[in-house]
C-alpha positions in Angstrom: 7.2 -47.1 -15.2 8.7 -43.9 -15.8 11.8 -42.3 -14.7 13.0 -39.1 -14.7 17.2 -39.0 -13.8 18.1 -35.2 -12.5 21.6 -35.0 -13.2 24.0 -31.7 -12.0 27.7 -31.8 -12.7 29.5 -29.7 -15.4 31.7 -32.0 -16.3 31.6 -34.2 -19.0 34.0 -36.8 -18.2 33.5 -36.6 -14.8 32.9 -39.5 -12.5 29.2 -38.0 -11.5 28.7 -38.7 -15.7 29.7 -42.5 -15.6 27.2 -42.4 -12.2 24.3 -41.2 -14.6 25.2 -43.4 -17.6 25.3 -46.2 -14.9 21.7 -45.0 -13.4 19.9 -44.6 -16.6 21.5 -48.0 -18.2 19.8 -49.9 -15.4 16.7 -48.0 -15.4 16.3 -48.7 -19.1 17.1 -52.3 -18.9 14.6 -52.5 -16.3 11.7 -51.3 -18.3 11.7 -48.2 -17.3 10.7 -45.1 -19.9 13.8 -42.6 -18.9 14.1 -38.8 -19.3 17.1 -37.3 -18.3 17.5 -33.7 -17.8 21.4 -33.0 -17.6 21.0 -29.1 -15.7 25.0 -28.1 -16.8 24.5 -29.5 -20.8 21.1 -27.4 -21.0 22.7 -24.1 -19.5 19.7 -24.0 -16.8 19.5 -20.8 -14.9 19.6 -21.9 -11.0 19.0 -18.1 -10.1 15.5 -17.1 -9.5 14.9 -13.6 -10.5 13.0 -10.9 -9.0 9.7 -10.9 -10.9 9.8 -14.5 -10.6 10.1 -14.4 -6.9 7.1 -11.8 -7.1 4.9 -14.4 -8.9 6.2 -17.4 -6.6 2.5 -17.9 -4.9 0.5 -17.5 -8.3 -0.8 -20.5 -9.4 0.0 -21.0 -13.2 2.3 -17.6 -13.9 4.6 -19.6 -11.2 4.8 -22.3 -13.8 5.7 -20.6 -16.8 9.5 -19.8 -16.4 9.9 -23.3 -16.0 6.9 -25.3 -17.6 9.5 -27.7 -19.6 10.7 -29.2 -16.3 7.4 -28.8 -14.1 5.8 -30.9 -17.5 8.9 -33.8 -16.5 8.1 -34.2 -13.1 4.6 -34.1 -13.5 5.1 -36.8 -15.8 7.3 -39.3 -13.9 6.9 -41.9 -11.1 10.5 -42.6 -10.2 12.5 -39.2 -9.5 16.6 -40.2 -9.1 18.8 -37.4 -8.8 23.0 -38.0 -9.5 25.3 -35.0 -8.0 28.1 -34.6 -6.4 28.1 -33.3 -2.8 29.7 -30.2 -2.5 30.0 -28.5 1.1 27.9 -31.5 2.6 25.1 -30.2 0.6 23.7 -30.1 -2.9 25.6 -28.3 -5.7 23.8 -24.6 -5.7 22.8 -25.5 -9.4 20.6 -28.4 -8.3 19.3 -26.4 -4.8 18.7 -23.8 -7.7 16.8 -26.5 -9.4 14.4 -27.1 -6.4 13.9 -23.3 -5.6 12.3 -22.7 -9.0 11.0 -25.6 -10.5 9.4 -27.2 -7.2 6.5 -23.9 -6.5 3.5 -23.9 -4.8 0.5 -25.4 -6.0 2.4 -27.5 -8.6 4.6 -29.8 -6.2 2.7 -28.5 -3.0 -0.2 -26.0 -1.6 1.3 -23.6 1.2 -0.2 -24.1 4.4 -2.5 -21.6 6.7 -3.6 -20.9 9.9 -6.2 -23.8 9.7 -4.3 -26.1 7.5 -1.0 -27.6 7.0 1.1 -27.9 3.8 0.1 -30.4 1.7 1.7 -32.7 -0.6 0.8 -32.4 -4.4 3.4 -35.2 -6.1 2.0 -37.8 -4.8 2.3 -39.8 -8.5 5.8 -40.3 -7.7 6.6 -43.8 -6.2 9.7 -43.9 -6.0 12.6 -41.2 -5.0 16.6 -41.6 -5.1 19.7 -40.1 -4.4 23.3 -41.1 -6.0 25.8 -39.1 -4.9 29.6 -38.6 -3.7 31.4 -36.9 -0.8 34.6 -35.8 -0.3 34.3 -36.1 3.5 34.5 -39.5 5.1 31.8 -41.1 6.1 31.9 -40.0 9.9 32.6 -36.4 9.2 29.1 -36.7 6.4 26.9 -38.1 9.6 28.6 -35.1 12.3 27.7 -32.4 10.0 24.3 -34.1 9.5 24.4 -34.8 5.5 22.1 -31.8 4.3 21.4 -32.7 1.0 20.3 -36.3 1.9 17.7 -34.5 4.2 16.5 -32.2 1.4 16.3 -35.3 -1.2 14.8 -37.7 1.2 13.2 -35.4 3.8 11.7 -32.9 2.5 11.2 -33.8 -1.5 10.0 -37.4 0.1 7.4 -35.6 1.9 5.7 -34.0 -1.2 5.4 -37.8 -2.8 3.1 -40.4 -2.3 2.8 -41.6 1.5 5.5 -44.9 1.7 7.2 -43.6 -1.0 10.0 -46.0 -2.1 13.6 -44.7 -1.1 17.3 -45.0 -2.0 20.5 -43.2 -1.4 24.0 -44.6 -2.7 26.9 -42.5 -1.6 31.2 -42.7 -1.9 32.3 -41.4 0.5 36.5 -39.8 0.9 36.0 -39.2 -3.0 39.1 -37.0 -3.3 41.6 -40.1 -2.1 39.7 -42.9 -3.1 41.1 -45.4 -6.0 39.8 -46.8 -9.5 39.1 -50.1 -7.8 37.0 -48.5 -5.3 35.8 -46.8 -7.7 34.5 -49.1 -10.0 32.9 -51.1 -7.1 30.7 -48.2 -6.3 29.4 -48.6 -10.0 28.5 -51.9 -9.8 26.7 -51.3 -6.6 25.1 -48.4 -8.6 23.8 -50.7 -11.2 23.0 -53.5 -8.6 21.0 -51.3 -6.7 19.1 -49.3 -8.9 17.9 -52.7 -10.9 16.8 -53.6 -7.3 15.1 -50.0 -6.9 13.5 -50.2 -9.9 11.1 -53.5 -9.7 10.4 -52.5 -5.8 
């Protein structure tokens, strides 16, 4: 089994980074075979240029600005991504993440007239979400939680049909205490074992 743990927040000693160290802890003592790409430690350029936005459709010159992470998911069956949510959605790093490493023909082939998009990751078996919000949990579900529908939507659809699913969120993150806090590790841990023999 092998895992590959996107991971987008700039801080070190954040509460996003004891998320990952949680998520990768029991992916390992699973069995799984973990990569982690940390987007903020690596200094990964979220902004797609304009001569890479020319060579979006080309299969293969799409590929090279980015080759190092198309090789990762390529390479993994279990795809977890750990972010905060920021404005109900995903941090503009990690939506900067999906715009240039998830192109055509690698993780998908466009649709025409006759045909409709189809799926091209379909090696991945399993697909999670770990995550915090600010907002309560009422307020997440009214604006309609954007980033879980991009995650488990519409990466989900590019993956193997029944493709096993998770999403952990904390919800009122800015007022929330250490006790709640270190709950929502544990449940991390607990669920992601879980996750990772389903």
């Amino acid at each position: 089994m092998k895992s590959l743990v996107v991971y987008c927040h700039p801080c070190s000693d954040s509460f996003s980074a004891a998320m990952k160290q949680t998520v990768v802890a029991a992916l390992t003592e699973s069995g799984h075979d973990v990569r982690l790409i940390d987007l903020y430690a690596e200094n990964f350029d979220p902004v797609m240029c304009d001569q890479e936005r020319r060579q979006y459709h080309d299969a293969g010159i799409n590929e090279e600005p980015v080759a190092d992470h198309i090789a990762a998911i390529r390479w993994c069956d279990t795809l977890v991504f750990v972010y905060p949510t920021w404005w109900y959605g995903l941090p503009a790093m990690l939506k900067g993440w999906l715009d240039r490493v998830w192109v055509p023909h690698v993780t998908f082939t466009m649709p025409t007239e006759t045909t409709p998009i189809r799926p091209n990751m379909q090696h991945i078996k399993r697909l999670a979400a770990v995550t915090t919000c600010g907002a309560p949990w009422t307020v997440s579900k009214l604006i309609g939680e954007p980033g879980k529908k991009t995650i488990l939507r519409g990466i989900r659809a590019l993956c193997t049909p029944g493709c096993k699913t998770l999403y952990l969120a904390h919800y009122k993150m800015d007022i929330t205490s250490q006790t709640a806090l270190k709950s929502y590790l544990s449940r991390i841990d607990r669920k992601m074992r879980k996750f990772a023999l389903s």
